[in-house]
C-alpha angles and dihedrals in degrees: 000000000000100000085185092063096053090047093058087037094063099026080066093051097057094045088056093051099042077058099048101039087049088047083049087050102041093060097052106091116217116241113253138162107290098221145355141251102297135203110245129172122239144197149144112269097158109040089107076070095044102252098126088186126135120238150176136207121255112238118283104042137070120204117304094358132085098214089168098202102163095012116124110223118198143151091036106311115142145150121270133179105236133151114278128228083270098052102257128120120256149166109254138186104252116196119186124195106301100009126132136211128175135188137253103249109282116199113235149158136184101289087072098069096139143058140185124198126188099234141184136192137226112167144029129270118040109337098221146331120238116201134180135226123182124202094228092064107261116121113007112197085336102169123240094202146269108299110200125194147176148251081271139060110267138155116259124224128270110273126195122244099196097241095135090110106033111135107222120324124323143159123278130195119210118207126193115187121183110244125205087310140047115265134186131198148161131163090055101174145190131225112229094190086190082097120079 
């Protein structure tokens, strides 16, 4: 028997599968914190209702206008120019029965547990359902609850966006789906309870 032959032969093997096992290694990206602290800006939209919080708008909007830039649109969601709660006209996030939208990535950690929408709504039946999903892992697509509406503009309730356990900062995802009903929103935004 050529011993010489069968050393080559796995000494090759094992070459090949160091390769291969550190190709295999190599594309496998480690999981690391998706962003970094950013610079947001905040203010105090709903202090006429009380709520002396201190908040700050979800990517995509500016006040009192859904621009929607980075948001994915499907099932028949789409922007519309419609009058605001103040009487001014503006560009909304409208969401028939069945439709989706979800946010740009919106850095976060868990000192941003709460959010308030101005919502309306169209139809009968829930207006709409918001859920989280968080880049690190906790809470995918974990829901944050039905928000019902009016005829009428009105500000929704806080809802929670499950944050309390985030490690660091990291990137969260915000969905609205229409419920049985049409609903319509803008200045959907987020709690940064970093600020007493």
């Amino acid at each position: 028997m050529n011993y010489r032959i069968i050393r080559r032969g796995l000494g090759l093997a094992v070459l090949l599968a160091t390769v291969a096992g550190g190709s295999a290694q190599a594309a496998a990206p480690a999981q690391t914190s998706a962003c970094s602290q950013p610079g947001y800006t905040f203010s105090q939209p709903f202090i006429s209702l009380g709520d002396s919080n201190w908040y700050t708008l979800v990517p995509g909007q500016s006040q009192d206008s859904f621009i929607g830039t980075g948001w994915t649109l499907t099932g028949g969601a789409k922007l519309v120019t419609t009058t605001l709660a103040d009487g001014s006209v503006g560009t909304v996030l409208d969401l028939p029965a069945g439709a989706t939208a979800v946010s740009p990535p919106m850095c976060v950690n868990s000192q941003y547990p709460d959010a308030r929408v101005d919502l309306r709504q169209l139809g009968n039946g829930a207006a709409l359902h918001a859920y989280v999903a968080y880049t690190g892992g906790k809470s995918q697509g974990q829901s944050s609850g039905a928000l019902n509406g009016s005829s009428t503009w009105s500000v929704s309730r806080a809802f929670q966006l499950h944050a309390g356990n985030l490690v660091g900062w990291q990137d969260a995802q915000y969905t609205f789906v229409g419920d049985k009903g049409e609903a319509q929103v803008y200045d959907f935004y987020v709690d940064p309870h970093c600020f007493g």
